[in-house]
GUGU-619717 format. One record per atom (N, C-alpha, C, O): residue number from 0; residue in one letter; x, y, z. Coordinates in nm, 2 decimals, always signed. Atoms other than C-alpha are relative to their C-alpha. Last residue first. Example, Ala and Ser with C-alpha at 12.3 -4.5 7.8 and 13.67 -1.06 7.14 Angstrom:
 resi resn      X      Y      Z
    1    s  -0.09  -0.11  +0.00
    1    s  +1.37  -0.11  +0.71
    1    s  -0.08  +0.11  +0.08
    1    s  -0.03  +0.22  +0.09
    0    a  +0.09  -0.12  +0.00
    0    a  +1.23  -0.45  +0.78
    0    a  +0.09  +0.12  +0.00
    0    a  +0.19  +0.12  +0.07
//
This chain:
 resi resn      X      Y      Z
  153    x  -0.12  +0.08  +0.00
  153    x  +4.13  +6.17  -1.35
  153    x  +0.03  -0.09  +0.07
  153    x  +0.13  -0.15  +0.05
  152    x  +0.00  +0.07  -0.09
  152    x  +3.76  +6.31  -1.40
  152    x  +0.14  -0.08  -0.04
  152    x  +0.15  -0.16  -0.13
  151    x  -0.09  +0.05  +0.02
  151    x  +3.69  +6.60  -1.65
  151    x  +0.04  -0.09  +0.12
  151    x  +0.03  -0.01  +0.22
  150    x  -0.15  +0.00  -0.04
  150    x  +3.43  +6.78  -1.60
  150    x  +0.04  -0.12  -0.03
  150    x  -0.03  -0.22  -0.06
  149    x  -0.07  +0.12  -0.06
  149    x  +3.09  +6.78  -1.78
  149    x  +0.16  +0.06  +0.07
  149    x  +0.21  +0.16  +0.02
  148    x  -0.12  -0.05  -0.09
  148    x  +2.92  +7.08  -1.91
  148    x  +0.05  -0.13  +0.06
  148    x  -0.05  -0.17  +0.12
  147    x  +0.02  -0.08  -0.08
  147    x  +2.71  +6.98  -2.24
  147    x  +0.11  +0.04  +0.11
  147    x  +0.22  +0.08  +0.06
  146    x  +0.07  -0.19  +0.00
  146    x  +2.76  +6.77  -2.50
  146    x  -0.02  +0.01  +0.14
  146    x  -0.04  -0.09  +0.21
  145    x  +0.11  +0.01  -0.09
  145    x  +3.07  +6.49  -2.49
  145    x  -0.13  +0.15  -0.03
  145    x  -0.11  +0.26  -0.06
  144    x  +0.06  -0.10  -0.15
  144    x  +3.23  +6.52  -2.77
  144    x  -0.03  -0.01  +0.06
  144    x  -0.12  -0.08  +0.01
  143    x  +0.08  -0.13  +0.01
  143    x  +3.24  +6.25  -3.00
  143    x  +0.07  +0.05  +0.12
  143    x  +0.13  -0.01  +0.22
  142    x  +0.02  -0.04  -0.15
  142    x  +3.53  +5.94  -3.01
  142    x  -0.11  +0.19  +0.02
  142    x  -0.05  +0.30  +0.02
  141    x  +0.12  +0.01  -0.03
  141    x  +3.60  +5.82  -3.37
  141    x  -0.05  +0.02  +0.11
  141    x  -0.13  -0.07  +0.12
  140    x  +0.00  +0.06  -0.13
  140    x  +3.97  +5.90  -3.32
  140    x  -0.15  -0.08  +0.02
  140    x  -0.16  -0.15  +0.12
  139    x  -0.09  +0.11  +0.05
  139    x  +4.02  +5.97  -3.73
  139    x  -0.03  -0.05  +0.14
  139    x  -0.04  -0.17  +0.13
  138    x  +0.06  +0.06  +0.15
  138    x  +3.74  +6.26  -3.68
  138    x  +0.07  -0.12  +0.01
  138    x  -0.01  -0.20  +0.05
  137    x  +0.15  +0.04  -0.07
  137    x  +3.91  +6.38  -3.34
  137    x  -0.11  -0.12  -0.08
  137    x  -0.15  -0.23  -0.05
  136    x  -0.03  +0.08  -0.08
  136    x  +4.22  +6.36  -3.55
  136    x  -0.08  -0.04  +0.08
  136    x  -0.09  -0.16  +0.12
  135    x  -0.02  +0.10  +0.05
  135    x  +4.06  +6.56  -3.82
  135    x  +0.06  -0.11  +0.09
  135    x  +0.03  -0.22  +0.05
  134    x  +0.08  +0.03  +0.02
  134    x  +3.97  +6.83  -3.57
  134    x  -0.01  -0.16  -0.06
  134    x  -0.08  -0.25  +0.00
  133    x  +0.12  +0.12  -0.10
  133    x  +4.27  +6.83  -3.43
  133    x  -0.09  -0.03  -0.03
  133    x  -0.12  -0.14  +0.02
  132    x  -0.03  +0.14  -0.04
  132    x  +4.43  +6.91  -3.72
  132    x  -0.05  -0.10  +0.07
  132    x  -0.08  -0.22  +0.07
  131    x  -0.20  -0.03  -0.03
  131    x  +4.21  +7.19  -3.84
  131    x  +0.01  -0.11  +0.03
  131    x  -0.08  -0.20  +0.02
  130    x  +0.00  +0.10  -0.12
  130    x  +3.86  +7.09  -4.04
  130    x  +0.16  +0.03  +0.04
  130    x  +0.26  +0.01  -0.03
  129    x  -0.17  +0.08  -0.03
  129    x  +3.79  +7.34  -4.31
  129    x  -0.01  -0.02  +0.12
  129    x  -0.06  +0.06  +0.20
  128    x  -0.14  -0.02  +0.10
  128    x  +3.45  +7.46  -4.44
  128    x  +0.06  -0.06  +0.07
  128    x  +0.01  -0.16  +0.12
  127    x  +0.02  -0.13  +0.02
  127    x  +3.15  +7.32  -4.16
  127    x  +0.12  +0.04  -0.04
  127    x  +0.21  +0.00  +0.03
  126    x  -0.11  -0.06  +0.02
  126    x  +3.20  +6.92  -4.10
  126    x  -0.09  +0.17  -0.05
  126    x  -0.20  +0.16  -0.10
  125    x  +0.00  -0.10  +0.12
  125    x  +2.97  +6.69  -3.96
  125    x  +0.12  +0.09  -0.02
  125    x  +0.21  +0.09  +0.06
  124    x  -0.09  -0.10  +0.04
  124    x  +2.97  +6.42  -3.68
  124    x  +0.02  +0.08  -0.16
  124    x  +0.05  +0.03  -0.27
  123    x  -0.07  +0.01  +0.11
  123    x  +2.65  +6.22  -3.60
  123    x  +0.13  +0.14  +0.00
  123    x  +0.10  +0.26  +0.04
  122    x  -0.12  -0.09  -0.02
  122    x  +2.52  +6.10  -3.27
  122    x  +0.07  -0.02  -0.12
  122    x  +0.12  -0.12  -0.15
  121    x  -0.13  +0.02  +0.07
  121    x  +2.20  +5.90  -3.23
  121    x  +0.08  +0.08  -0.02
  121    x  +0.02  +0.19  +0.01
  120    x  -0.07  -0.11  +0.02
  120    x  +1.95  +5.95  -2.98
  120    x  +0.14  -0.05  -0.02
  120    x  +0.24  -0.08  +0.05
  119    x  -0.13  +0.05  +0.10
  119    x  +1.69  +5.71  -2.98
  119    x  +0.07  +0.07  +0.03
  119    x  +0.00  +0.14  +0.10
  118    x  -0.10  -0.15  +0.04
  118    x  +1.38  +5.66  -2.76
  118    x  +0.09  +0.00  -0.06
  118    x  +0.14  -0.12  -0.06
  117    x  -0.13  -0.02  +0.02
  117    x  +1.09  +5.39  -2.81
  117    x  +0.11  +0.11  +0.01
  117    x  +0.11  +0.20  -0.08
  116    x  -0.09  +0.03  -0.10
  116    x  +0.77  +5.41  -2.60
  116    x  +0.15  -0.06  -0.06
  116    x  +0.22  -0.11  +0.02
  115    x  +0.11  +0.16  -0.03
  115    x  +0.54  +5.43  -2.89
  115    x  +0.10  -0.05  +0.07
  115    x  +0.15  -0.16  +0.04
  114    x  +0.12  +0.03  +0.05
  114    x  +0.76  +5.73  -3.04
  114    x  -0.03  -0.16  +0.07
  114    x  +0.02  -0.27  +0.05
  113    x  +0.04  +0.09  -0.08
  113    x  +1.12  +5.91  -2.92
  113    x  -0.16  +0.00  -0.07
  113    x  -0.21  +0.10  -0.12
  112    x  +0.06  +0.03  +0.16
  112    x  +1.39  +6.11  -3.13
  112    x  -0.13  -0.12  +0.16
  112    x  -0.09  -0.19  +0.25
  111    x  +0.02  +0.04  -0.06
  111    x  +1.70  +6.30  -2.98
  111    x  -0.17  -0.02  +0.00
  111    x  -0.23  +0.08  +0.00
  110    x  +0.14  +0.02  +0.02
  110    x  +1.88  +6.37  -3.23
  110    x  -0.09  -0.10  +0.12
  110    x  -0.09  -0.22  +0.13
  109    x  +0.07  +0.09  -0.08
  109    x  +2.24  +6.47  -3.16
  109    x  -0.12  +0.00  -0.02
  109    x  -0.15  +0.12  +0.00
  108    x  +0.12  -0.03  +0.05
  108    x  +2.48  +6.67  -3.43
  108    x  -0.08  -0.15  +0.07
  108    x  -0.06  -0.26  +0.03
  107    x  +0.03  +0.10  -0.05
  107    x  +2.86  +6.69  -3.36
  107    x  -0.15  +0.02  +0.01
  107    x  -0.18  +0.14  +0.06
  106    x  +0.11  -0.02  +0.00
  106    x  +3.06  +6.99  -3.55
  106    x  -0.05  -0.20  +0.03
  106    x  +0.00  -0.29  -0.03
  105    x  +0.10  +0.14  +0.02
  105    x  +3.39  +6.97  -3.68
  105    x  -0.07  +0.02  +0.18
  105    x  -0.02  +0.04  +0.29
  104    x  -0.06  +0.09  -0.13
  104    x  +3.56  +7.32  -3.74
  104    x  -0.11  -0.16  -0.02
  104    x  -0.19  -0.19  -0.11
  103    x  -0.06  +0.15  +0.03
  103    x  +3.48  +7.64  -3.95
  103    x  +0.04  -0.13  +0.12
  103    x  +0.09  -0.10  +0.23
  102    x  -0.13  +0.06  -0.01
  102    x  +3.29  +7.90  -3.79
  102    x  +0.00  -0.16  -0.05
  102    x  -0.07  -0.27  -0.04
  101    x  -0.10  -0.05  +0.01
  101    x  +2.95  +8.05  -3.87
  101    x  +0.17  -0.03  +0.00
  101    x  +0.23  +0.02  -0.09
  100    x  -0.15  +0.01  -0.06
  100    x  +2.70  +7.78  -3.80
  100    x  +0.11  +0.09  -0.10
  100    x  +0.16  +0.05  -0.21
   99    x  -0.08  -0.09  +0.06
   99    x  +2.35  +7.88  -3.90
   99    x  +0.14  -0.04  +0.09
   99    x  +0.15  -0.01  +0.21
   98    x  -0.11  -0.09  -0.11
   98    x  +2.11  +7.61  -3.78
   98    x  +0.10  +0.04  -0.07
   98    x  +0.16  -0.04  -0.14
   97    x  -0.07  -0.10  +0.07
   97    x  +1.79  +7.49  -3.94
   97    x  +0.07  +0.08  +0.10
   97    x  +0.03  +0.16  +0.19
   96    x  -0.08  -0.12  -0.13
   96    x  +1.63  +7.18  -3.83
   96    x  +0.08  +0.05  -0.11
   96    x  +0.12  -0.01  -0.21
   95    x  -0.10  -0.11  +0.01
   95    x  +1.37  +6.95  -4.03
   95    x  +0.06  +0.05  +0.07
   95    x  +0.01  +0.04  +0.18
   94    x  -0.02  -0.08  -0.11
   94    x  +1.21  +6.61  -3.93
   94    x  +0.07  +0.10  -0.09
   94    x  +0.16  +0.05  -0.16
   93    x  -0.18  -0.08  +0.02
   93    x  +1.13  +6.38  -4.25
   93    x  -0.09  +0.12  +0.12
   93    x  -0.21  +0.15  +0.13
   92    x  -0.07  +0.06  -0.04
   92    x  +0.82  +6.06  -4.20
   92    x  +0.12  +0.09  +0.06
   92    x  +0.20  +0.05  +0.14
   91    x  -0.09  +0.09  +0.06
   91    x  +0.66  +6.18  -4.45
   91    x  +0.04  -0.05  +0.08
   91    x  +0.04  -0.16  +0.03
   90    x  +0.14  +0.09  +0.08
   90    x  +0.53  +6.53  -4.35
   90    x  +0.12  -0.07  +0.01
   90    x  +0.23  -0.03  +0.04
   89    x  +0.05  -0.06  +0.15
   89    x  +0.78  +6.86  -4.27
   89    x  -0.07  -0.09  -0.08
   89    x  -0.10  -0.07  -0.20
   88    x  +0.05  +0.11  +0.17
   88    x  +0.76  +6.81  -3.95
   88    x  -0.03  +0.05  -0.09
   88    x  -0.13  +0.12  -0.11
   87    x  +0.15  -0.01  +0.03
   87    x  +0.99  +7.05  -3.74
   87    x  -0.04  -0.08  -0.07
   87    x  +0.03  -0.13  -0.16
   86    x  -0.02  -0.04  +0.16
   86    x  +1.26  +7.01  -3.55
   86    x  -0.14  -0.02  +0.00
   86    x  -0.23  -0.06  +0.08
   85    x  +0.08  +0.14  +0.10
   85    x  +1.27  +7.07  -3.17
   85    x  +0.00  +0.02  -0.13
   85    x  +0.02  +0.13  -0.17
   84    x  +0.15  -0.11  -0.02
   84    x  +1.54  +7.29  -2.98
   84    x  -0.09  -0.12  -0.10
   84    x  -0.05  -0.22  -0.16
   83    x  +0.11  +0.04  +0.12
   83    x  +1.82  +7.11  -2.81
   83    x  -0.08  +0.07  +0.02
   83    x  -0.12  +0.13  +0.12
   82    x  +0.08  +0.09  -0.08
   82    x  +2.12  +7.31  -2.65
   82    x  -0.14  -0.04  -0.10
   82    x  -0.19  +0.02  -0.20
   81    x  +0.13  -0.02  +0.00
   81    x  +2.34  +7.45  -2.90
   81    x  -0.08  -0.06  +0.05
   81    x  -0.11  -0.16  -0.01
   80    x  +0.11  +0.11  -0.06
   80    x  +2.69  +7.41  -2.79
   80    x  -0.13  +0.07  -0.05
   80    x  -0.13  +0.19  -0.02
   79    x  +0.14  -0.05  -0.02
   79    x  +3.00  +7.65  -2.89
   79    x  -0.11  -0.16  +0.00
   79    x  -0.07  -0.27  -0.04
   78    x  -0.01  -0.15  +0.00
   78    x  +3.38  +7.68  -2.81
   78    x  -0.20  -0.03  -0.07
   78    x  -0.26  +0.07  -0.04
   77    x  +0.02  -0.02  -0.05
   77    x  +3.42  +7.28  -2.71
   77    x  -0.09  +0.17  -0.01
   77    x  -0.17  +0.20  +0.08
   76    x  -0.11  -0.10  -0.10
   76    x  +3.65  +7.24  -2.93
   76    x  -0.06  +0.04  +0.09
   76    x  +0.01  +0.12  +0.15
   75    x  -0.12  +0.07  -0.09
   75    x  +3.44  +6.96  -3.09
   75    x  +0.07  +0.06  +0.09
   75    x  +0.11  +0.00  +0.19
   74    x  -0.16  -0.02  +0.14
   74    x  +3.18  +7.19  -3.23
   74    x  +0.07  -0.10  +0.09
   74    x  +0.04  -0.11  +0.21
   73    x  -0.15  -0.06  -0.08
   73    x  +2.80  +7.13  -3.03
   73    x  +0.14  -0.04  -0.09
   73    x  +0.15  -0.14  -0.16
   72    x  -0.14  -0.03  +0.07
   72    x  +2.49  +7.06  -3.20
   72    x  +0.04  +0.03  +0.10
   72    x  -0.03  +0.07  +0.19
   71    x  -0.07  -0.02  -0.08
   71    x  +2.12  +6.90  -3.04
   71    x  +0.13  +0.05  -0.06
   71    x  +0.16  -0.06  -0.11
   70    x  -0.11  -0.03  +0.05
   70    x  +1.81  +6.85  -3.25
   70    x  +0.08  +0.08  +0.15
   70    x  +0.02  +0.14  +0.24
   69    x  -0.06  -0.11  -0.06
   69    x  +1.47  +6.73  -3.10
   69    x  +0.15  +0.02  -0.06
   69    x  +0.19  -0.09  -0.06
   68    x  -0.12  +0.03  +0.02
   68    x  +1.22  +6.49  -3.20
   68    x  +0.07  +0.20  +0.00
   68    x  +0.03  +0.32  -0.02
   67    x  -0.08  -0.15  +0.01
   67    x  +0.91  +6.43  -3.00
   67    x  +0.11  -0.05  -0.09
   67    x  +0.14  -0.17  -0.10
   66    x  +0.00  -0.06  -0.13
   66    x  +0.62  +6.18  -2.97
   66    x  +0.10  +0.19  -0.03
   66    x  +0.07  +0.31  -0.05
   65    x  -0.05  +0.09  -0.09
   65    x  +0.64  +6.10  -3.36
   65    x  +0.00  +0.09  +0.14
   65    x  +0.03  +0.21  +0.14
   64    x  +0.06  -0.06  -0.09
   64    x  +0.37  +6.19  -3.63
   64    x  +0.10  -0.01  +0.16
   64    x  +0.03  -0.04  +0.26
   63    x  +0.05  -0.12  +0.04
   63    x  +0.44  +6.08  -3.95
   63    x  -0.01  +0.11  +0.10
   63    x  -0.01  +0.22  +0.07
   62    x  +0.05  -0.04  -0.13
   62    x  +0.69  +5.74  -3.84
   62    x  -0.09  +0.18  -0.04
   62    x  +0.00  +0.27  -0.04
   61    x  -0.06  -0.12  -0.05
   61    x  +0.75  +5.58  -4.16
   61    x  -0.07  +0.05  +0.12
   61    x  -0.19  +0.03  +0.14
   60    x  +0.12  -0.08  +0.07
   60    x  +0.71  +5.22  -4.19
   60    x  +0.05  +0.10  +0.06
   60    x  +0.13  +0.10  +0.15
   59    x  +0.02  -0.02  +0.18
   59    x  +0.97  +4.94  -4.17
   59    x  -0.09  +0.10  -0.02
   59    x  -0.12  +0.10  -0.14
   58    x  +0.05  +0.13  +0.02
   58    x  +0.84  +4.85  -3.76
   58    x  +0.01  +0.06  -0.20
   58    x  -0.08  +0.07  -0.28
   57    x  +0.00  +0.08  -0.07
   57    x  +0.96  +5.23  -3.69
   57    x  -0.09  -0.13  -0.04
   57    x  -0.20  -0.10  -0.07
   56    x  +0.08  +0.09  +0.02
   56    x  +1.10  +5.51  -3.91
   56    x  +0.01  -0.14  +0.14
   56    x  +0.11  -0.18  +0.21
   55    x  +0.06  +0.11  -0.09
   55    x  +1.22  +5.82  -3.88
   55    x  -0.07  -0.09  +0.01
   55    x  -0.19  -0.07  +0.03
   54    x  +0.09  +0.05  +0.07
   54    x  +1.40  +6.06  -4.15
   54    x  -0.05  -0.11  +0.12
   54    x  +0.04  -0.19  +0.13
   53    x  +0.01  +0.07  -0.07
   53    x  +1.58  +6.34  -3.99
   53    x  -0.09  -0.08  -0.04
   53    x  -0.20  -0.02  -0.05
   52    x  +0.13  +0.11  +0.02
   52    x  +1.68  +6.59  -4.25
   52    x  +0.04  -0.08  +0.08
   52    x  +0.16  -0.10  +0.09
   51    x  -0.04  +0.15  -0.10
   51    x  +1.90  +6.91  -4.17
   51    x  -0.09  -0.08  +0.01
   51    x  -0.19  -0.05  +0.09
   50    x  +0.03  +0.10  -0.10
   50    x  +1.80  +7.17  -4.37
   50    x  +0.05  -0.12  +0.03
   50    x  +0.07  -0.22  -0.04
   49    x  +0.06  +0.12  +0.01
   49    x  +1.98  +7.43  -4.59
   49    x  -0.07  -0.10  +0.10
   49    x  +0.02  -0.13  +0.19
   48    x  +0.12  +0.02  +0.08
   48    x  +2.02  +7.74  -4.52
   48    x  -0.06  -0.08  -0.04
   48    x  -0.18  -0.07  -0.05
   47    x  +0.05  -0.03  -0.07
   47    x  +2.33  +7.65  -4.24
   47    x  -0.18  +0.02  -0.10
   47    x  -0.28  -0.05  -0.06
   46    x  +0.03  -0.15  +0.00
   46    x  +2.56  +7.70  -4.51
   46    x  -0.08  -0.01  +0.14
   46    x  -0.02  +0.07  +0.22
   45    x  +0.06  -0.04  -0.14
   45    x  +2.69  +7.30  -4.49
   45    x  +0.01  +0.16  +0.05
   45    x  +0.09  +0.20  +0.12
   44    x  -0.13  -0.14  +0.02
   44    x  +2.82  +7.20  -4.86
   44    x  -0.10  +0.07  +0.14
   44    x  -0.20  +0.13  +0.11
   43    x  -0.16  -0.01  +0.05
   43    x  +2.64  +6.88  -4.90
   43    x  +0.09  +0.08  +0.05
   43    x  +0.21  +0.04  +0.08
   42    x  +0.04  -0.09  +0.13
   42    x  +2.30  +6.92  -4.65
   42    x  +0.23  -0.03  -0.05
   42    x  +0.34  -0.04  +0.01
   41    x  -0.06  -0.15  -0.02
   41    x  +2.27  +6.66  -4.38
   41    x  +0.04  +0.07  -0.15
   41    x  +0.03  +0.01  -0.26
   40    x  -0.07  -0.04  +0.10
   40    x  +2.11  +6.37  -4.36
   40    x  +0.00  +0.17  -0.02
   40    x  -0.07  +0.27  -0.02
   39    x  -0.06  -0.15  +0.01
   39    x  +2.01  +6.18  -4.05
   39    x  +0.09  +0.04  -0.12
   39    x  +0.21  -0.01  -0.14
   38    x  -0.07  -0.06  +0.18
   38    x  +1.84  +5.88  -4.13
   38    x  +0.01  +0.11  +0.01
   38    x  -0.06  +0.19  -0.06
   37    x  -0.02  -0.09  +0.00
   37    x  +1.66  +5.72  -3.73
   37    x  +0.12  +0.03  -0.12
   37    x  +0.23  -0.02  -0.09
   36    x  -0.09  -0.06  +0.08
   36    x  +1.51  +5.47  -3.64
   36    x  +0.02  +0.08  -0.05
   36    x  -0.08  +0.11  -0.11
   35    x  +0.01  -0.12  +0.09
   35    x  +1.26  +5.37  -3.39
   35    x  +0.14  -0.03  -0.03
   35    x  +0.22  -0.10  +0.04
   34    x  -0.07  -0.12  +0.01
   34    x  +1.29  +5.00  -3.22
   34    x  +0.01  +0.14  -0.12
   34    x  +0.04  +0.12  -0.23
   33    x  -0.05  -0.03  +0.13
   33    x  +1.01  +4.80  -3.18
   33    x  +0.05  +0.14  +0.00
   33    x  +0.00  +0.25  +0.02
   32    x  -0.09  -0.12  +0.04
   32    x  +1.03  +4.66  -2.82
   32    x  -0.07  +0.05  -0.18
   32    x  -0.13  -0.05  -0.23
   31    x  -0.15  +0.02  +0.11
   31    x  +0.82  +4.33  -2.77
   31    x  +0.03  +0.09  -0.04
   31    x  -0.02  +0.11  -0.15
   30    x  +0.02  -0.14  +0.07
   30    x  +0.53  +4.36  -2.48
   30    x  +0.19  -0.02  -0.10
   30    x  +0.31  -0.04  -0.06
   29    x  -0.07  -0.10  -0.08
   29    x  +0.49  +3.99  -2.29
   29    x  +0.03  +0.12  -0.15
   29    x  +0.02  +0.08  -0.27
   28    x  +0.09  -0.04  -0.09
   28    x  +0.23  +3.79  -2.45
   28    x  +0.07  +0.10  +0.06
   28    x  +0.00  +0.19  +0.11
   27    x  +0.09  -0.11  +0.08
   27    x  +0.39  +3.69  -2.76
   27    x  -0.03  +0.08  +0.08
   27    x  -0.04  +0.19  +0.04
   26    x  -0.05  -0.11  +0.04
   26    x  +0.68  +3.53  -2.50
   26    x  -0.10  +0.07  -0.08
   26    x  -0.08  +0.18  -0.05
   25    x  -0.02  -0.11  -0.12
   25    x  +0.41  +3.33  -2.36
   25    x  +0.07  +0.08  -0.07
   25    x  +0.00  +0.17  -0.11
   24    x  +0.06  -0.14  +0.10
   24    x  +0.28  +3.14  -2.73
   24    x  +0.05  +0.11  +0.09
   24    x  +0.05  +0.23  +0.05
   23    x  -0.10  -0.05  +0.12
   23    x  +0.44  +2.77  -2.64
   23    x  +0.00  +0.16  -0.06
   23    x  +0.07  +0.21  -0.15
   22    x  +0.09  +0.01  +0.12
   22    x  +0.23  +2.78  -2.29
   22    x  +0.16  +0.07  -0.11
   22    x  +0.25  +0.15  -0.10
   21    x  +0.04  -0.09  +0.10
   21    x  +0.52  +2.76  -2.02
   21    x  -0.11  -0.04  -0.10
   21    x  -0.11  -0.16  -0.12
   20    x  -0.09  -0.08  +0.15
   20    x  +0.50  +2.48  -1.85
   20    x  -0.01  +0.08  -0.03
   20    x  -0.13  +0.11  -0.04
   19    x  -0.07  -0.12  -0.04
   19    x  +0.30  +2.44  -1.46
   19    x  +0.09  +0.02  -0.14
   19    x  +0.15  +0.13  -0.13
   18    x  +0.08  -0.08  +0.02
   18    x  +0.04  +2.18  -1.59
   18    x  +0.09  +0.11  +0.04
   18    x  +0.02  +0.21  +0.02
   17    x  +0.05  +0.03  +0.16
   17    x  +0.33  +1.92  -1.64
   17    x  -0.08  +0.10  -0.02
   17    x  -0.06  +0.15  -0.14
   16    x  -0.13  -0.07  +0.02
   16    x  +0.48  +2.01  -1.26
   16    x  -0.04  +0.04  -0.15
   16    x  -0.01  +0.15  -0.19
   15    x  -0.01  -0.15  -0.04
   15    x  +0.13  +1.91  -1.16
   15    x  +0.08  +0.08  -0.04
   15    x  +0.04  +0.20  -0.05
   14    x  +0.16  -0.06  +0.07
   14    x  +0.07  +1.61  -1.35
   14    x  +0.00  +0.14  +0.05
   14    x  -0.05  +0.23  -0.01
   13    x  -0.04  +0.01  +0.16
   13    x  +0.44  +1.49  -1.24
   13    x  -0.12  +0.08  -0.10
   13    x  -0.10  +0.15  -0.21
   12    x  -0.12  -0.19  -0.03
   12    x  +0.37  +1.62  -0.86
   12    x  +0.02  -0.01  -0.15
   12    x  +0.04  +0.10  -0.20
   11    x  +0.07  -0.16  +0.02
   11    x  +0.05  +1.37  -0.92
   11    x  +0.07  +0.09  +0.03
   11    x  +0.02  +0.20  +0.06
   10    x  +0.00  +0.01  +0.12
   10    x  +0.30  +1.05  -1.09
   10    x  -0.15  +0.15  +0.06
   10    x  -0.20  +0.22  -0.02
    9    x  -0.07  -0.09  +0.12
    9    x  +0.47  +1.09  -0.78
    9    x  -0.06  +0.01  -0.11
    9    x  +0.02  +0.08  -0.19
    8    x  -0.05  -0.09  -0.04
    8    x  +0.19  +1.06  -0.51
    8    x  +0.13  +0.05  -0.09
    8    x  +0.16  +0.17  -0.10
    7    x  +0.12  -0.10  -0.01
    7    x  +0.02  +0.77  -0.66
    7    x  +0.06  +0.12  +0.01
    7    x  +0.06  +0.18  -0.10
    6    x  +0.05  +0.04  +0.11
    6    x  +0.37  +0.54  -0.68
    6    x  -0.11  +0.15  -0.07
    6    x  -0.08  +0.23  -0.15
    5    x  -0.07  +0.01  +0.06
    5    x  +0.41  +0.62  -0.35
    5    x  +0.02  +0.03  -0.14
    5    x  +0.05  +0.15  -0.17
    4    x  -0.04  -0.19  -0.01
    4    x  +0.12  +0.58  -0.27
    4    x  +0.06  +0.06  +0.03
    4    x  +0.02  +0.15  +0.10
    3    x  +0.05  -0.05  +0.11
    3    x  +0.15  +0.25  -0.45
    3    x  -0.05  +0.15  +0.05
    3    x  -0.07  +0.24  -0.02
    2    x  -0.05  -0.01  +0.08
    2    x  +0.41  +0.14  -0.23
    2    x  -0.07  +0.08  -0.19
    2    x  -0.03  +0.13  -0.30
    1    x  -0.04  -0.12  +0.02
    1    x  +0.25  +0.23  +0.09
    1    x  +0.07  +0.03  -0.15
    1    x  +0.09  +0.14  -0.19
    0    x  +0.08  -0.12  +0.00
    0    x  +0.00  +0.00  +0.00
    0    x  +0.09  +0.13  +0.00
    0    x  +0.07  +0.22  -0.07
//
């Protein structure tokens, strides 16, 4: 007797353990990312007149309408920062911004880009006329700027 409950008693923790599996479909069930993206294109010969295009797309489709998108510049040398201001939609999917940069130098361009609980903020380097040494070595270092005030920690 005791051997068959025994017997009884594992084959119902086996029926129990069996009804505790994952269902094959759970991961559907829990909430799956789709990551925004982001086609920043910038004008040939960089006057500042021209626009700065942000093209945004999410699940392959273009994004028309997206929570926010925001432009951010600062030069490598540190000597000017433009804190973010928002671009504008110009339809399609494409963000505008228009910023007048006067001085030559290399220039770092942040987008800061969010829709359907995704956020992005990709980091591109640009050039305005001629790039000094450092600049190009910054360029050749792939390493941005940091933006904003930070110190330096040794």
């Amino acid at each position: 007797m005791k051997t068959t409950f025994k017997y009884l008693s594992i084959l119902f923790l086996c029926t129990l353990l069996g009804a505790c599996a994952p269902k094959e479909d759970a991961a559907e069930l829990y909430h799956q990312e789709s990551p925004l993206q982001a086609d920043i294109t910038m004008p040939d010969d960089f006057s500042g007149s021209d626009p700065i295009k942000v093209e945004l797309t999410q699940d392959k489709k273009i994004v028309k309408d997206a929570d926010f998108v925001h432009v951010e510049i600062w030069k490598n040398d540190g000597t000017f920062h433009a804190g973010m201001e928002e671009a504008e939609n110009a339809g399609d999917g494409v963000y505008t911004f228009h910023k007048e940069l006067k001085e030559d130098g290399l220039y770092y361009i942040k987008v800061h880009a969010g829709n359907n609980g995704s956020t992005i903020m990709p980091t591109k380097p640009f050039a305005v006329g001629e790039l000094s040494k450092s600049d190009v070595e910054a360029l050749n270092d792939q390493a941005p700027a940091e933006s904003g005030e930070h110190s330096q920690h040794h």
